[in-house]
C-alpha positions in Angstrom: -17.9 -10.5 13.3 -16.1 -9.0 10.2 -15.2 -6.5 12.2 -13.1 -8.1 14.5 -11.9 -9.7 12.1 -10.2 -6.7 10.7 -9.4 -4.7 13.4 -6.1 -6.1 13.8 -5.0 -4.7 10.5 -6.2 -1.5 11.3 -5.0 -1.6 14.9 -1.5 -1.8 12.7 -2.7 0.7 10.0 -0.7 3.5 11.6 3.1 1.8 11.8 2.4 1.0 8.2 0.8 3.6 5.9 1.8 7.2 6.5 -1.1 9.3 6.3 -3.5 12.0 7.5 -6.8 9.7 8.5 -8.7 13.6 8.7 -8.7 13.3 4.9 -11.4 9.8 5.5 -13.3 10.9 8.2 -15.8 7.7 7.9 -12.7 5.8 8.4 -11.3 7.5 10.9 -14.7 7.4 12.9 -14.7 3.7 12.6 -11.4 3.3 13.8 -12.3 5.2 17.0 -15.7 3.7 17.6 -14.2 0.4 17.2 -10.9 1.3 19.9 -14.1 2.1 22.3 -15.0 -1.4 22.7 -14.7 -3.6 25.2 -13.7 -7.1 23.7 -11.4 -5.0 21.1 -9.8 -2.8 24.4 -9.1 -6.3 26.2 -7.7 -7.2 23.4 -5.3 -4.4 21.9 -1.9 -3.8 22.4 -0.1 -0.2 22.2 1.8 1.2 19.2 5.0 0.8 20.8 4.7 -2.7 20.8 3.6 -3.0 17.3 6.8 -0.5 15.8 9.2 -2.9 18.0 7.4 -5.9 16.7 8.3 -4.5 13.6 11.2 -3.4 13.5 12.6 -6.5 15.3 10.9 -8.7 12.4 12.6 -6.9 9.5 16.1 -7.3 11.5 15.3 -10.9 11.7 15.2 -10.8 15.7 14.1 -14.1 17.2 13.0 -12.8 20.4 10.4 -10.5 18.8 7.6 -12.6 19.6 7.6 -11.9 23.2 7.3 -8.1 23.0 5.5 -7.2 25.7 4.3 -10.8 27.0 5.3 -10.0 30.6 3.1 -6.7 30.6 0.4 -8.0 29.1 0.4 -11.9 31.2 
């Protein structure tokens, strides 16, 4: 269970910390086992819609919760 509980900050992991996961390979293994499966694939949504969720938040865009809610529905 903890580790769906924290996937959704590594699902966002990329959009917020720059770096090179090659230098933490258990990490980077983990993160790729865990995009493989099925309950977290049902539930993921694509980096696009995480930078625009983002970058609509910090320029205080209302309409930022429904990013990609038609797609997804």
């Amino acid at each position: 269970m903890a580790d769906y509980l924290m996937w959704p900050f590594l699902e966002r992991l990329k959009i917020h910390i720059q770096f090179d996961l090659t230098k933490f390979p258990v990490l980077s293994a983990y993160i790729v086992a865990m995009s493989e499966l099925p309950a977290v694939k049902a539930d993921s949504y694509p980096v696009e819609w995480h930078k625009k969720y983002m970058e609509g938040f910090l320029t205080g865009n209302p309409e930022v919760q429904l990013i990609g809610i038609e797609e997804k529905a």
